[in-house]
GUMAR-356020 format. One record per residue (C-alpha): x, y, z; residue in three letters. Coordinates in steps of 0.001 Angstrom, whole numbers. Layout:
[[X; Y; Z]; ala]
...
END
This chain:
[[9878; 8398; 8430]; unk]
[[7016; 10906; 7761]; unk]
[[4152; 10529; 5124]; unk]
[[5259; 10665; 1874]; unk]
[[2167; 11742; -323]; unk]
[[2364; 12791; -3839]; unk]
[[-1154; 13918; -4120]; unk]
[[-2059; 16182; -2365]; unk]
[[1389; 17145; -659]; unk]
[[-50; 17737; 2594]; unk]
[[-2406; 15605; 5217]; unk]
[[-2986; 16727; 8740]; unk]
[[-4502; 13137; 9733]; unk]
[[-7896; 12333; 11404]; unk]
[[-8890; 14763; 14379]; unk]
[[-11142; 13974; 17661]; unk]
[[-14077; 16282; 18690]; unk]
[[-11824; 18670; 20246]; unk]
[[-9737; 19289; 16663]; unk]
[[-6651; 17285; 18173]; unk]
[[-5260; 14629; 16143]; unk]
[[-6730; 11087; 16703]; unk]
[[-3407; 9640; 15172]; unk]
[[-397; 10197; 13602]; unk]
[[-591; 10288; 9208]; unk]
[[-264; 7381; 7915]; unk]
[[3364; 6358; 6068]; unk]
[[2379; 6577; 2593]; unk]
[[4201; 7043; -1160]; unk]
[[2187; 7304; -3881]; unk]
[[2811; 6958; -7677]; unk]
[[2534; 10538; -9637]; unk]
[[-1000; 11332; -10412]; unk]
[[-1159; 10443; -14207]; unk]
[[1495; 8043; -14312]; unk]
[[733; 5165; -16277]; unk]
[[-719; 2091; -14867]; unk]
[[2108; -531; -12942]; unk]
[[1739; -3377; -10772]; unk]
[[1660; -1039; -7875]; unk]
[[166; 2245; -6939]; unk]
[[2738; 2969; -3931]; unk]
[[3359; 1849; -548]; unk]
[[2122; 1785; 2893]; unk]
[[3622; 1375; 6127]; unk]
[[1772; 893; 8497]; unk]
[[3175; 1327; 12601]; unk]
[[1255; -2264; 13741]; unk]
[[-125; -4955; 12213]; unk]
[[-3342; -4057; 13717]; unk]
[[-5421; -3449; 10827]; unk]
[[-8295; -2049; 12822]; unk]
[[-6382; 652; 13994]; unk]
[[-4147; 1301; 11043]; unk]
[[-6887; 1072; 7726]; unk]
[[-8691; 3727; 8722]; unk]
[[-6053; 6603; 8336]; unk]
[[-5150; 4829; 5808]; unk]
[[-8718; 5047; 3698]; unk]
[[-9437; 8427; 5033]; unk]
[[-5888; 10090; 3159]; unk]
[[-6994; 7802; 389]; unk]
[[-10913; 8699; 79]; unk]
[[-10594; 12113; -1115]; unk]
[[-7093; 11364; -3927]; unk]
[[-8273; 8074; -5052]; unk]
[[-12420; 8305; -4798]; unk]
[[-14173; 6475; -1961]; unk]
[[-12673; 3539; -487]; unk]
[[-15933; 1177; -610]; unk]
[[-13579; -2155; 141]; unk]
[[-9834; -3791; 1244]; unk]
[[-8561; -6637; 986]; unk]
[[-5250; -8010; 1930]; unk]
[[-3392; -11533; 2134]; unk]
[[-3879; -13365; 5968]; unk]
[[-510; -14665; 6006]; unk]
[[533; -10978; 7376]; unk]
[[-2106; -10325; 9450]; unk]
[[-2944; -11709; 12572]; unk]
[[-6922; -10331; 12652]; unk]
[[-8498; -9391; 9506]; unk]
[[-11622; -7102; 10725]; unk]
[[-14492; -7055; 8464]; unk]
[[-15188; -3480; 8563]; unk]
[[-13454; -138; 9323]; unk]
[[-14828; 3184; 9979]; unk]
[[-13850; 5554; 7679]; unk]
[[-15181; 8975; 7602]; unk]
[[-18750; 8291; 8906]; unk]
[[-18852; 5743; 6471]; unk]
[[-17992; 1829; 7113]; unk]
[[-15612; 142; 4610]; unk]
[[-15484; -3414; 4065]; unk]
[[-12449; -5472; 4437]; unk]
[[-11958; -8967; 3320]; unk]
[[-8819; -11828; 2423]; unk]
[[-7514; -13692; -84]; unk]
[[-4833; -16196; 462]; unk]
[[-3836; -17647; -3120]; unk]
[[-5043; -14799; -5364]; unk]
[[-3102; -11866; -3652]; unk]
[[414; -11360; -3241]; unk]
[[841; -11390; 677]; unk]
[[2866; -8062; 652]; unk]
[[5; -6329; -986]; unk]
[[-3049; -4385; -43]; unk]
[[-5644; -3788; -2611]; unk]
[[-8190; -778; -2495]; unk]
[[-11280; -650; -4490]; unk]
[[-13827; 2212; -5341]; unk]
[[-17078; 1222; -6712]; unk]
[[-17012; 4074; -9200]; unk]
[[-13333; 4832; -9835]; unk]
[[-11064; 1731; -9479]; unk]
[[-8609; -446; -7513]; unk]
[[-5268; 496; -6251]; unk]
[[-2978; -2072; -5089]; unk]
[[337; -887; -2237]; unk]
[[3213; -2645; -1266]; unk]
[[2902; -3224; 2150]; unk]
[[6198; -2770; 3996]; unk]
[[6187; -4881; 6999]; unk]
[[6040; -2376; 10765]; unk]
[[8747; -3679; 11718]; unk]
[[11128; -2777; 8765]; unk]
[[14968; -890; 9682]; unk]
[[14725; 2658; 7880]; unk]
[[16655; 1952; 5054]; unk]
[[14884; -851; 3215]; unk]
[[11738; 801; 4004]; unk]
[[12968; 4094; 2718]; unk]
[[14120; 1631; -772]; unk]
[[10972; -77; -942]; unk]
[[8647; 3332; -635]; unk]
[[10498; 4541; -3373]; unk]
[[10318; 1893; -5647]; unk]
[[6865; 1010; -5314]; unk]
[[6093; 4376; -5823]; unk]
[[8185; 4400; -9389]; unk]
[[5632; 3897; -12082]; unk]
[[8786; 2576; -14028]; unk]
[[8895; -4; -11984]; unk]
[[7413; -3885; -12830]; unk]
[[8168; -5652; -9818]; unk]
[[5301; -7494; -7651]; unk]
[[5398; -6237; -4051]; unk]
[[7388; -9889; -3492]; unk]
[[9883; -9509; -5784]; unk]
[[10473; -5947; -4327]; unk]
[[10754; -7343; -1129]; unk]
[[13196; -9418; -2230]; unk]
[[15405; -7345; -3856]; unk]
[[15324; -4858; -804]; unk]
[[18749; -3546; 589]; unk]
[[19455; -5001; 3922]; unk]
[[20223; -2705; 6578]; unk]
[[23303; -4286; 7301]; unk]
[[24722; -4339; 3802]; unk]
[[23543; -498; 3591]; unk]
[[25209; 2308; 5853]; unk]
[[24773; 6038; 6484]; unk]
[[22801; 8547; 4738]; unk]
[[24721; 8749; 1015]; unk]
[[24005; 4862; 797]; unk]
[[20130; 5422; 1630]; unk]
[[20205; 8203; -1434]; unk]
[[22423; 5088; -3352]; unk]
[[19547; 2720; -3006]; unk]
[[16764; 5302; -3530]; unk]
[[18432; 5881; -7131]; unk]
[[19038; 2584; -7802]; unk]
[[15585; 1923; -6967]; unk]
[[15001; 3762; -10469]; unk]
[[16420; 1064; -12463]; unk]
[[16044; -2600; -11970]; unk]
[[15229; -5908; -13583]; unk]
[[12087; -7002; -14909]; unk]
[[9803; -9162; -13200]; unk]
[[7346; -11336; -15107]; unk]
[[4639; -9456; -15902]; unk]
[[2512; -12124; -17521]; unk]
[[2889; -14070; -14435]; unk]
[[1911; -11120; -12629]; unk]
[[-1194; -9963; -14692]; unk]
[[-2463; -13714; -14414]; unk]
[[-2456; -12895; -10805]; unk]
[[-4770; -9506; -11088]; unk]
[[-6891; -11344; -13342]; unk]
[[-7782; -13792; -10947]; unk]
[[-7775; -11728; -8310]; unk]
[[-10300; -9076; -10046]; unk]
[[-12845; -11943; -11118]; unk]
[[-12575; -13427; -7006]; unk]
[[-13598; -10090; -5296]; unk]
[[-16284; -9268; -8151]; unk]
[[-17677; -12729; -7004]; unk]
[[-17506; -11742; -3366]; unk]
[[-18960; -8437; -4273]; unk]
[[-21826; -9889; -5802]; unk]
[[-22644; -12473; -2939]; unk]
[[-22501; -9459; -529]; unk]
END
């Protein structure tokens, strides 16, 4: 599966000194620019769980859609090593963790000026088919879902065959249940007031 970017529509990746690509683009589907605000902004994912090597592709598609990337965080449970910094476009970008506060399949982006994002994080190792489900869907601003309950509710790729039933549980992917929201926005809240009081002890 190839980057999926809404905004812009194309991204050549990172290149070295000699104008050859560093690595490949990142596996990325975005929510249409000017969508209205959902639990999630998209979904990312990523090749490893080596975050070192796989945030800063990430930030540096991200940087010039989104406004710079000054700080990640994600959940530990996923993550074997959480660096706390990644280059990103001669500029370093902190990362941090939050175990409680943040669903584990998410990754949160902030920009000091703009705002935060928050992706689904579909796990490397994910068959083709639920990843191709849960890109969609996270990417569906209709969508209410926490990156959890998505995960959940993926197809499995056993129950799922053959390319008409990928295109079956991409449009089903427009529909759904409701998850609780309240529940949900609790969550942000808590999480929003934790990194502000990380920020401000930085």
């Amino acid at each position: 599966m190839t980057a999926t970017i809404s905004r812009p529509t194309t991204f050549e990746g990172p290149t070295t000194s000699e104008g050859r690509l560093s690595a490949p683009p990142p596996r990325l589907s975005l929510a249409p620019a000017g969508s209205a605000p959902a639990l999630l902004d998209g979904a990312w994912w990523p090749r490893t769980r080596d975050l070192h090597a796989e945030l800063p592709a990430l930030a540096a598609v991200l940087d010039p859609l989104w406004g710079r990337i000054t700080r990640i965080t994600v959940n530990p449970a996923r993550w074997p090593v959480v660096p706390r910094k990644v280059p990103v476009g001669g500029h370093m970008v902190k990362v941090g963790w939050f175990r409680a506060e943040q669903d584990p399949h998410e990754l949160l982006l902030l920009s000091y000026h703009v705002g935060r994002w928050n992706l689904l994080v579909v796990p490397p190792e994910t068959d083709p088919v639920p990843a191709a489900w849960l890109m969609s869907a996270a990417s569906d601003p209709r969508r209410t879902e926490t990156a959890s309950r998505l995960m959940a509710d993926a197809p499995r790729p056993r129950s799922v065959a053959g390319g008409d039933r990928i295109m079956e549980a991409v449009r089903e992917s427009e529909g759904g249940r409701e998850a609780g929201v309240p529940a949900a926005s609790a969550r942000a809240r808590t999480l929003t007031a934790a990194i502000a009081n990380q920020l401000s002890r930085a």
